[in-house]
C-alpha positions in Angstrom: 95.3 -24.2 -42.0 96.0 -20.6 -40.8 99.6 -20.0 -39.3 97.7 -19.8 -35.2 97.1 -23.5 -36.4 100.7 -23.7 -37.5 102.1 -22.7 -34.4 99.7 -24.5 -31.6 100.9 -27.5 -33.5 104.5 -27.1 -33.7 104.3 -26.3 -30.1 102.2 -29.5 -29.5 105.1 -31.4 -30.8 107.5 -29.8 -29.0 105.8 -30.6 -25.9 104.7 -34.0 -26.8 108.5 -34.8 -27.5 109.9 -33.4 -24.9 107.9 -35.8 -22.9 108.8 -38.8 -25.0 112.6 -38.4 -24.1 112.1 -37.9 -20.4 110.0 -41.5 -20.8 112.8 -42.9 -23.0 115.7 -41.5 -20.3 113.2 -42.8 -17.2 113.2 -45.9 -19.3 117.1 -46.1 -19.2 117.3 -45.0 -15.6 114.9 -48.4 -15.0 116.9 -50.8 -17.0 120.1 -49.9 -15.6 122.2 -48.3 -18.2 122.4 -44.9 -17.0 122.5 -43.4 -13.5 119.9 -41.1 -11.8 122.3 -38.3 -11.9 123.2 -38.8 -15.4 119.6 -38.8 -16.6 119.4 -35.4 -14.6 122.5 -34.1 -17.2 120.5 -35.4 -19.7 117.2 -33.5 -19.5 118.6 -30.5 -18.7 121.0 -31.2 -21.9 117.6 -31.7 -23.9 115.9 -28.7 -22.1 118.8 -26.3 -23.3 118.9 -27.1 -26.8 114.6 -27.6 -26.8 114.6 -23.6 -25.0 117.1 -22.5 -27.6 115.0 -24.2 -30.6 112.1 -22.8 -29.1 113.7 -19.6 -28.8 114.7 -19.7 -32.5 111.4 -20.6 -33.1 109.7 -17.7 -32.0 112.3 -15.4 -33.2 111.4 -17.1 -37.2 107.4 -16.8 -36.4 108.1 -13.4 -35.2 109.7 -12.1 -38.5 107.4 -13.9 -40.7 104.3 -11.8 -38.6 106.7 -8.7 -39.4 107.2 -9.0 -42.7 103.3 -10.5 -43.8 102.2 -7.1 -41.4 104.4 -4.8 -43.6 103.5 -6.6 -46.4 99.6 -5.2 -45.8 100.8 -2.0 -45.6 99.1 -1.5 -42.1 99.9 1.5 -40.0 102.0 0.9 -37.2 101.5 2.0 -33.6 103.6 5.2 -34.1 101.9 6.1 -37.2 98.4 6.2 -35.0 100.2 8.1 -32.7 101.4 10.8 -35.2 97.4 10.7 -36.8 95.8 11.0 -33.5 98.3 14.0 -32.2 97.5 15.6 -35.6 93.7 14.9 -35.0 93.7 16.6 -31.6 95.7 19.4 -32.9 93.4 19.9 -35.9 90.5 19.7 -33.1 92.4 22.5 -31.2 92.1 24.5 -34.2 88.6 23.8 -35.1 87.6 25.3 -31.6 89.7 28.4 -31.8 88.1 29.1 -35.4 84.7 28.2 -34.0 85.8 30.3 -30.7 87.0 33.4 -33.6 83.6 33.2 -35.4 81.0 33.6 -32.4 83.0 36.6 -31.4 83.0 38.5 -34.7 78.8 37.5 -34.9 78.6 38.6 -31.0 
C-alpha cells in the first residue's frame, strides 16, 4: 500500500464517519431526546473538531512528504531555478565566444 492509498483511505473514513454521526444525531432528533436546534450545535461541534483533525492531518502528511522528499536528496524548485539562470548565462557566454571566433576568422 503506497502512502496516495494511505491517505484516500483515511479520508474515506473521515467522510464515512462524519456521516455516521449526523445518522446517529438524526436518529436522536427522531426519538425525542435531543431538540432540532441542539442537533444543529452538535454537528457543527463535530464539524469543528473533524476540520481541525483534518487540518492536523494534512499538516502530519505534509511533513512526512517533506522529510521522505529531502530524504531523496531531490533538488528543489529554487535549486532549478539557480541551474537554469546559470544555464542561460553559460548560453550567453557560449554565443559571445562563438560571436568572438567568427570575427577573428572573418
Amino acid at each position: 500500500m503506497n502512502l496516495f492509498d494511505v491517505v484516500r483511505k483515511a479520508l474515506l473514513a473521515g467522510l464515512g464517519a462524519q456521516e455516521k454521526v449526523k445518522e446517529f444525531v438524526d436518529e436522536l432528533v427522531k426519538k425525542g431526546e435531543i431538540s432540532k436546534s441542539q442537533r444543529a450545535k452538535i454537528l457543527k461541534a463535530w464539524t469543528e473538531k473533524a476540520g481541525k483533525g483534518t487540518e492536523q492531518f494534512s499538516k502530519n502528511i505534509s511533513d512526512l512528504i517533506s522529510k521522505i522528499l529531502e530524504n531523496m536528496n531531490l533538488p528543489s524548485k529554487n535549486d532549478i531555478k539557480k541551474l537554469d539562470k546559470k544555464i542561460e548565462s553559460l548560453s550567453e557566454m557560449i554565443k559571445k565566444l562563438e560571436g568572438s571566433e567568427k570575427k577573428e576568422q572573418g
